[in-house]
N, C-alpha and C positions, 0 to 999 in steps of 0.2 A: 670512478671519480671519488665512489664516499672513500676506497680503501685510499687515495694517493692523499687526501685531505687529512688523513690519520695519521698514517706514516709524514707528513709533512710536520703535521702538530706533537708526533712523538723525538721526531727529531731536534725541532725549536728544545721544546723542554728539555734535551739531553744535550743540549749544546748550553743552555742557560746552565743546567747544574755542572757542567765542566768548567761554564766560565767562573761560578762562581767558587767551585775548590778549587781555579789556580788562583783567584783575588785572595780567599783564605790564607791558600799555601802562602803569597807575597809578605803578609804582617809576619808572618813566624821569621824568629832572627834566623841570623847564618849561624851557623856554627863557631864557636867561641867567642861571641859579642858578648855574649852574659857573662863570661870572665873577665874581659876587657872593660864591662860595665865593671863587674866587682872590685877589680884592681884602682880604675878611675875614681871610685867612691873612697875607698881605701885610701887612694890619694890624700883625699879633702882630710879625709877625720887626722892622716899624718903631720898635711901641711895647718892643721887646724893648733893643732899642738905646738910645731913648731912657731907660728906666727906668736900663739899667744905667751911661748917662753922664751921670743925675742920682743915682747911687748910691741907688737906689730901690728896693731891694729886696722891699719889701711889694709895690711894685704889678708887681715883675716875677713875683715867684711870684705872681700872681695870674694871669699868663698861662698857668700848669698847669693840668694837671687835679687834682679834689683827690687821687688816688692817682698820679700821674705819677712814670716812672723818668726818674732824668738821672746821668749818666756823664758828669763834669768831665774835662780833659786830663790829671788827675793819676795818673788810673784811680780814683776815689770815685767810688762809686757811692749813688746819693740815692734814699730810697723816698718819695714823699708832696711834697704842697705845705710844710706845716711844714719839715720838715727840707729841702729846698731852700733855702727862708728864709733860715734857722738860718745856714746854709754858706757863702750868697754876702753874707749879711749883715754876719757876722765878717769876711770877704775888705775887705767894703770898707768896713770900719770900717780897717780897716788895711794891707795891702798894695796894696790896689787903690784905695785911698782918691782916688788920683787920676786915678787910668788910663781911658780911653776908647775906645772900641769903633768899630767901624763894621760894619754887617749887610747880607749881599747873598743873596737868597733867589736862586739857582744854576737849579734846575730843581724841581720838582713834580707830583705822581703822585697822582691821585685812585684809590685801591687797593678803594675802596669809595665810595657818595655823600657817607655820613658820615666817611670815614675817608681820609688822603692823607698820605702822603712826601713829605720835600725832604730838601734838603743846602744852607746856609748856610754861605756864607764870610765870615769875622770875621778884620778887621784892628785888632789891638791895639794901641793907641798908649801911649807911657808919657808923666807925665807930665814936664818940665824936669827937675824935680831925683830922678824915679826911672830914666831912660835910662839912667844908669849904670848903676843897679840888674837891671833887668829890660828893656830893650831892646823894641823892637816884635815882635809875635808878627803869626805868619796861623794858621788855623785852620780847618777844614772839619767841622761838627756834620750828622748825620743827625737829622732830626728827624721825626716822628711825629704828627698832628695829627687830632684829633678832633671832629666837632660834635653837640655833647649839647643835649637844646632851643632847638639854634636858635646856640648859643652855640660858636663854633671854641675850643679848647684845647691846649696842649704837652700829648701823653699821656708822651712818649718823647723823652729828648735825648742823644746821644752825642757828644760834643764828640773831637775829636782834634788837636794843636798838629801843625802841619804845618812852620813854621819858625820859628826866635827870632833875631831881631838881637842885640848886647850880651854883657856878661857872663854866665854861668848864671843863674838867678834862682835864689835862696832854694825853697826845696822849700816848697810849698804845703800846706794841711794835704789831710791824703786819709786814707784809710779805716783807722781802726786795726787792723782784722781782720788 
């Protein structure tokens, strides 16, 4: 009896730790999801540039998450898709009304399967008659990226101006706090 009680209780426990490396083996992606992620990230940072050098700001805050932080060069700091909007909308209704972008996704860190780091380098161009004005920027943003059903998103954007060509520009609006 004591040996079948063993053998019973060495069984249980080898049948627990099999269950538990196929539940393991389950979270590991399939094969080439992590390039499909990386591609779909790659997406965002492409369509990010494009929206903001058709001055498109609807469809660029659509690249957020709906509760997403972002932290402009000015130090404003943005809570939500809306007021993102709101911010870069106003920008390029008018100071940035002509300005153009160029976006280089730098390196990238998947910190979780759904969840991944980068840092973007953004080269600002002005337009002819704002060079005077505001001169060409660089720029290095950490960014934050999440996939929520299936869907990559900016959860998190911290922008930093790294250099300015030109005159000083004009103080950008930033946070009245």
């Amino acid at each position: 009896m004591r040996a079948t009680t063993s053998t019973i209780a060495v069984l249980a426990l080898a049948g627990l730790i099999s269950s538990f490396d196929y539940a393991v083996g389950q979270t590991e992606e399939p094969a080439g999801s992590r390039a499909k992620d990386e591609q779909a990230i790659q997406k965002i940072i492409d369509d990010y540039a494009v929206t903001w050098n058709n001055h498109d700001m609807k469809a660029s805050a659509a690249l957020f998450s709906d509760d997403a932080d972002c932290v402009v060069i000015s130090g404003k700091h943005m809570k939500g898709r809306d007021e993102i909007f709101s911010y870069h909308d106003e920008l390029h209704r008018g100071p940035f009304k002509d300005r153009r972008l160029s976006a280089q996704l730098k390196d990238l860190r998947f910190i979780r399967p759904d969840v991944a780091i980068g840092h973007i380098a953004f080269e600002g161009k002005p337009s002819a008659t704002d060079v005077e004005k505001r001169g060409a920027t660089s720029a290095l943003a950490t960014v934050v990226l999440e996939r929520e059903r299936g869907r990559w998103s900016i959860a998190a954007f911290h922008n930093t101006l790294l250099t300015r060509s030109g005159p000083v520009a004009p103080a950008l609006p930033s946070d009245p706090k």
